[in-house]
The first five atom37 places (N, CA, C, CB, O) and aatype in JSON, in Angstrom:
{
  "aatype": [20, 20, 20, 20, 20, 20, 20, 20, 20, 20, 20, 20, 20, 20, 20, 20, 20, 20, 20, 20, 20, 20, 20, 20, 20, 20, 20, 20, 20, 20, 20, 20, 20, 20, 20, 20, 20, 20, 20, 20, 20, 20, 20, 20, 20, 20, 20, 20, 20, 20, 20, 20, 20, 20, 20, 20, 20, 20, 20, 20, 20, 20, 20, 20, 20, 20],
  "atom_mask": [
    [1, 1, 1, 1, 1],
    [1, 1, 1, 1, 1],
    [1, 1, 1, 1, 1],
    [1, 1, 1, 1, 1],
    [1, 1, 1, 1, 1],
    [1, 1, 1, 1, 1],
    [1, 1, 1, 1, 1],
    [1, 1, 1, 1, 1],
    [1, 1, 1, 1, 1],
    [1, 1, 1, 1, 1],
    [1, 1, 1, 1, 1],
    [1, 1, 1, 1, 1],
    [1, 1, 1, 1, 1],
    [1, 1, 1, 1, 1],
    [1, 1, 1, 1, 1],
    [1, 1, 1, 1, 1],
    [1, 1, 1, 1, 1],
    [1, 1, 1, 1, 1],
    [1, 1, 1, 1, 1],
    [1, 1, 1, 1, 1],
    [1, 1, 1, 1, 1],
    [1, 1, 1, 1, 1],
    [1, 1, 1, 1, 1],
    [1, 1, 1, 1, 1],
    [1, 1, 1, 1, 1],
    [1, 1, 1, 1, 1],
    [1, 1, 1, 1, 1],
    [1, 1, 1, 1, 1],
    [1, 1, 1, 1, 1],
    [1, 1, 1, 1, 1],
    [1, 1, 1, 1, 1],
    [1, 1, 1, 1, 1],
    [1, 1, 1, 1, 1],
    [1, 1, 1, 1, 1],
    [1, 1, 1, 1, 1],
    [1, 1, 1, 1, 1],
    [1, 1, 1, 1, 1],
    [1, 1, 1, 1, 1],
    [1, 1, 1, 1, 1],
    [1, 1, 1, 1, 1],
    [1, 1, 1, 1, 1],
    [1, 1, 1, 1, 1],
    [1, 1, 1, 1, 1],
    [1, 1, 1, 1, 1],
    [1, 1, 1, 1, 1],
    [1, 1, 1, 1, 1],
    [1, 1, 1, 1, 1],
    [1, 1, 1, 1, 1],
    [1, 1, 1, 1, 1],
    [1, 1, 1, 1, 1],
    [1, 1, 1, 1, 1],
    [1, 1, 1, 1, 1],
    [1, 1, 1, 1, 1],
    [1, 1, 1, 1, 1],
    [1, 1, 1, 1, 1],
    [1, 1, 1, 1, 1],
    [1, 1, 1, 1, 1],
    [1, 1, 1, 1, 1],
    [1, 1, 1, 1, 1],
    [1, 1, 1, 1, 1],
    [1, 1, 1, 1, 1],
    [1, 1, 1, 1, 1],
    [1, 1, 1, 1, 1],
    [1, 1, 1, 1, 1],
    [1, 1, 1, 1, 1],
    [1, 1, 1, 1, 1]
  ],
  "atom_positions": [
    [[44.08, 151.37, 50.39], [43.73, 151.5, 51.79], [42.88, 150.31, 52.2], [42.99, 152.82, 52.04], [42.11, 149.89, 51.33]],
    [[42.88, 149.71, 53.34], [41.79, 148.66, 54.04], [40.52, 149.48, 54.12], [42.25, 148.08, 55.71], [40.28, 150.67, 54.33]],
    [[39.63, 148.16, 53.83], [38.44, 148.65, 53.4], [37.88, 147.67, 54.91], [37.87, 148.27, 51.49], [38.11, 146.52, 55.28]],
    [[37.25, 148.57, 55.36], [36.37, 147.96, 57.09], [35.21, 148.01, 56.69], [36.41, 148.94, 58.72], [34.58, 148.87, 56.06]],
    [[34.9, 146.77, 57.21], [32.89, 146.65, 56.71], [32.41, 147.89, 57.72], [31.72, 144.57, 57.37], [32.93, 148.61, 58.58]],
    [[31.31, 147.74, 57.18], [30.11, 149.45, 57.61], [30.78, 151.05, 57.57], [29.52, 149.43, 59.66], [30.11, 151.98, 58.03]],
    [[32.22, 151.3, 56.94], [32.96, 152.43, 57.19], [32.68, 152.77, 55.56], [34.64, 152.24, 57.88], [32.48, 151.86, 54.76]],
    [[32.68, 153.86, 55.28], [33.19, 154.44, 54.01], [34.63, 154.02, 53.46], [33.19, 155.91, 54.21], [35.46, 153.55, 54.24]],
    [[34.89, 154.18, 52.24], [35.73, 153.71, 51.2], [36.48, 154.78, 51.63], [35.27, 153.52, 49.64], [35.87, 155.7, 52.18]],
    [[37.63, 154.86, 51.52], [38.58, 156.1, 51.39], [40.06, 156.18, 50.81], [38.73, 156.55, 52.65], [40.89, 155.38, 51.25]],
    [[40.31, 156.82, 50.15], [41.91, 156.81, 49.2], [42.13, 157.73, 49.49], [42.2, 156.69, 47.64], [41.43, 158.72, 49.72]],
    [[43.79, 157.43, 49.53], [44.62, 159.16, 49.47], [44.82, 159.26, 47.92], [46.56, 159.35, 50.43], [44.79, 158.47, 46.97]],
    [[45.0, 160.39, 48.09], [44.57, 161.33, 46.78], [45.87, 162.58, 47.0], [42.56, 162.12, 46.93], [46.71, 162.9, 47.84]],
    [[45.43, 162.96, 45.79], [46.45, 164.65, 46.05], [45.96, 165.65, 45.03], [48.44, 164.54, 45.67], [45.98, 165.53, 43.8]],
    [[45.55, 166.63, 45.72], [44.83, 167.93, 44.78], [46.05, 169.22, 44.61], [43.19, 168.72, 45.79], [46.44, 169.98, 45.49]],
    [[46.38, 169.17, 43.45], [47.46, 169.95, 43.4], [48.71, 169.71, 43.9], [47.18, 170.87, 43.83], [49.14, 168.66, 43.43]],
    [[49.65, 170.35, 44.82], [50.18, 169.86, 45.66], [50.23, 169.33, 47.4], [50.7, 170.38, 45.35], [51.12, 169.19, 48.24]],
    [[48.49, 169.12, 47.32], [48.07, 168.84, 48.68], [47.9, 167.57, 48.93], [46.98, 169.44, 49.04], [46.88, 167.11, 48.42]],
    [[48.5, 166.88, 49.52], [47.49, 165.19, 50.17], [46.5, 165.07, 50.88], [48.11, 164.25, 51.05], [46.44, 165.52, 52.02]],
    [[45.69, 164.51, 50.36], [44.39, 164.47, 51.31], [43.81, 162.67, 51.45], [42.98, 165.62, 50.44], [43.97, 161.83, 50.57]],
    [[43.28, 162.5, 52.49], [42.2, 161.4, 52.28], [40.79, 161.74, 52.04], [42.15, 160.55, 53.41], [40.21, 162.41, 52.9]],
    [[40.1, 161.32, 50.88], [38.83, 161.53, 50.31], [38.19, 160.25, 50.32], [38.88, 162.12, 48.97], [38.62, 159.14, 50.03]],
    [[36.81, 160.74, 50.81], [35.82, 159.53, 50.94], [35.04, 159.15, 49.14], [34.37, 160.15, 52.32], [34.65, 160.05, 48.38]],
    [[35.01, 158.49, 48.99], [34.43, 157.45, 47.81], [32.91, 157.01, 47.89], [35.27, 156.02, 47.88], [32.4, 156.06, 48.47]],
    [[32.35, 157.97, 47.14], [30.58, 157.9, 46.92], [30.7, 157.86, 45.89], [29.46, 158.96, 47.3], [31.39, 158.7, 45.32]],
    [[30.19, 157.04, 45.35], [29.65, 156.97, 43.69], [28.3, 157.03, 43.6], [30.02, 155.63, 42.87], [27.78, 156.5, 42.61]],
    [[27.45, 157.69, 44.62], [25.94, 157.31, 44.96], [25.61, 158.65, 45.06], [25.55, 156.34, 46.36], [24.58, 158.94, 45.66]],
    [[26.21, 159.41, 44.65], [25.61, 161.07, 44.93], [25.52, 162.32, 43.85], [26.57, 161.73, 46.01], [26.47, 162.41, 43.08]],
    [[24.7, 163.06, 43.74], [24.29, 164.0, 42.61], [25.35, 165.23, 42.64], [22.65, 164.57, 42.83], [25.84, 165.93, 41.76]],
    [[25.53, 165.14, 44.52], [26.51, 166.51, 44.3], [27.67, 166.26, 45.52], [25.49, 168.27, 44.59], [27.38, 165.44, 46.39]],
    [[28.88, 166.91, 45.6], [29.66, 166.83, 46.56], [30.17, 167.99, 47.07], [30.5, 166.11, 46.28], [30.8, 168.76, 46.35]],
    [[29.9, 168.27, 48.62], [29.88, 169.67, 49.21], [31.37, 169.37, 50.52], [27.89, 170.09, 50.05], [31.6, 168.55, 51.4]],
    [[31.88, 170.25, 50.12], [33.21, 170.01, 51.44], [33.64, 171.54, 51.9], [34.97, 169.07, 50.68], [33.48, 172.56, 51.23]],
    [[34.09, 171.47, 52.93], [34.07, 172.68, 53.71], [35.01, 173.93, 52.87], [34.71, 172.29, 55.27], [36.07, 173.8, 52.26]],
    [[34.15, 175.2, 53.11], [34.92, 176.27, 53.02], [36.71, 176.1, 53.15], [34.32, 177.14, 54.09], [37.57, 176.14, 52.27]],
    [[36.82, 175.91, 54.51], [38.4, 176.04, 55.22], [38.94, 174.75, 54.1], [38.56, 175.56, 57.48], [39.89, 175.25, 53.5]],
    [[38.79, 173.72, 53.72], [39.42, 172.79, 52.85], [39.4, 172.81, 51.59], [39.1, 171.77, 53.05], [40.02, 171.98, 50.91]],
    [[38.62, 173.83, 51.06], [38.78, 174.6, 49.25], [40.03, 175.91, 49.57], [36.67, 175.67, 48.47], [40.83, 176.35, 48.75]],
    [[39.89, 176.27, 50.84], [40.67, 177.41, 50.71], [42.2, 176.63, 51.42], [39.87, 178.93, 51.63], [43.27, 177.23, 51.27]],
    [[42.18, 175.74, 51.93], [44.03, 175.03, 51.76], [44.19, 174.33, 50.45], [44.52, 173.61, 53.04], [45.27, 174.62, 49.92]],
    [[43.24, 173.28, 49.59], [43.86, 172.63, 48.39], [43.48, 173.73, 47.52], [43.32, 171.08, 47.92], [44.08, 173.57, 46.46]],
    [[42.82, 174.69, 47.48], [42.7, 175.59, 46.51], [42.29, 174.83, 45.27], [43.94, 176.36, 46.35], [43.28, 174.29, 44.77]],
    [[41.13, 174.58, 44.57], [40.74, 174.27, 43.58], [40.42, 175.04, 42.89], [40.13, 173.65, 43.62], [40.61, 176.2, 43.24]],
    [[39.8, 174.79, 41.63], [39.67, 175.88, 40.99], [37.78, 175.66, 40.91], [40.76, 175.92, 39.47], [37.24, 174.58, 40.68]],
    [[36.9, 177.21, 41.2], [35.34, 176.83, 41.2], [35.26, 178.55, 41.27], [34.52, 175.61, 42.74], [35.89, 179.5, 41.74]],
    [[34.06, 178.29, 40.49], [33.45, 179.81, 40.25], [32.64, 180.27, 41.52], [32.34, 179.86, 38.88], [31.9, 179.56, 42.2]],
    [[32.99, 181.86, 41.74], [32.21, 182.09, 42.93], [30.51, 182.39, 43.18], [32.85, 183.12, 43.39], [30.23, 183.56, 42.9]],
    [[29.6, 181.76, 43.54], [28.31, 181.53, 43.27], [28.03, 181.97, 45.17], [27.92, 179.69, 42.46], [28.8, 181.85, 46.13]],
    [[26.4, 182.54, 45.06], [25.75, 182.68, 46.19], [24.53, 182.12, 46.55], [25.65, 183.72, 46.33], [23.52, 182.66, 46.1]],
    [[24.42, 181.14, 47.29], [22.92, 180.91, 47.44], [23.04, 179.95, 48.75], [22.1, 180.13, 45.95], [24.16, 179.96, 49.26]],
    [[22.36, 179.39, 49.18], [22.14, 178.02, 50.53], [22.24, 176.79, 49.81], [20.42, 177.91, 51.46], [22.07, 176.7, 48.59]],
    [[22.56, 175.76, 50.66], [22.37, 174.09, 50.49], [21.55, 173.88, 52.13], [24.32, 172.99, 50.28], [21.85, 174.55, 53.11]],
    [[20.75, 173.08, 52.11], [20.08, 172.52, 53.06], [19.62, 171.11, 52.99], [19.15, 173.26, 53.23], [18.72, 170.8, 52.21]],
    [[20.3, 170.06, 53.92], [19.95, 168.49, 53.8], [18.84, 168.26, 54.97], [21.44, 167.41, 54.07], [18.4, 169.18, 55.67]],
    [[18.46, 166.97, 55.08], [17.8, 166.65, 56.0], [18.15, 166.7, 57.57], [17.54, 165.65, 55.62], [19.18, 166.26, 58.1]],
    [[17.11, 167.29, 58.15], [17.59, 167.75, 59.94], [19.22, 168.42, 60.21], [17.61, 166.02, 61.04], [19.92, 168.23, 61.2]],
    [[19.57, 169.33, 58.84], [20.73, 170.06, 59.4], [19.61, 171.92, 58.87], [22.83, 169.48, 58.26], [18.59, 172.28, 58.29]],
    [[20.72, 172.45, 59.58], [20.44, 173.56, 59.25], [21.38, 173.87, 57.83], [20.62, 174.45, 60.49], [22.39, 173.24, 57.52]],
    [[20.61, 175.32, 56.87], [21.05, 175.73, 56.0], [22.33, 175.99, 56.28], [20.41, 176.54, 55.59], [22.59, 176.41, 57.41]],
    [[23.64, 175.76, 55.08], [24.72, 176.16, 55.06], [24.61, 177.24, 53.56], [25.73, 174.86, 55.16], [23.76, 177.05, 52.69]],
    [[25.62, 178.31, 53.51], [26.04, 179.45, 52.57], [26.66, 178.2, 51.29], [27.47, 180.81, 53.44], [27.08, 177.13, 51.73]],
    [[26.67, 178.39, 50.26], [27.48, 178.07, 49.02], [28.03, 179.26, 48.78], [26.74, 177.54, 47.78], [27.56, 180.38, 48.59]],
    [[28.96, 178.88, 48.83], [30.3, 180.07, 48.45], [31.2, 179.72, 47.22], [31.5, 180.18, 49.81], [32.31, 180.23, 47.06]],
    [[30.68, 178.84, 46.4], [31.22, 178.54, 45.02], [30.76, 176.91, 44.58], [33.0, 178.73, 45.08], [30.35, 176.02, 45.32]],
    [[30.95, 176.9, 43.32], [30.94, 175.97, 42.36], [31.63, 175.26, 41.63], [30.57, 176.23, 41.82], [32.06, 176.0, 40.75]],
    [[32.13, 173.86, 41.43], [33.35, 173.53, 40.64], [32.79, 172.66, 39.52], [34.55, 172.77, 41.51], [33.53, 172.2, 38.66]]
  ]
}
């Protein structure tokens, strides 16, 4: 893919039999992506309960672990 100065890195990819474009951090401890997009590529992650909270967002639910 073209890489544009100041934009994130991004490759297509394919999870299972899904295509997706995924952004490229190699700079991070953890990676959080939406409910609705674990439940179309369906991965595989254990179901866990607790919050994630970043800076100036409000708390979001964790609804699993991979």
């Amino acid at each position: 893919m073209e890489e544009k100065p100041g934009r994130p890195i991004c490759v297509k990819t394919k999870v299972g039999a899904n295509k997706l474009e995924a952004m490229v951090d190699m700079g991070v401890d953890n990676v959080y992506i939406l409910k609705e997009l674990v439940d179309e590529i369906n991965p595989p992650y254990k179901k866990e309960k607790g919050y994630v909270k970043g800076v100036n967002v409000n708390s979001l639910p964790i609804h699993g672990v991979s």
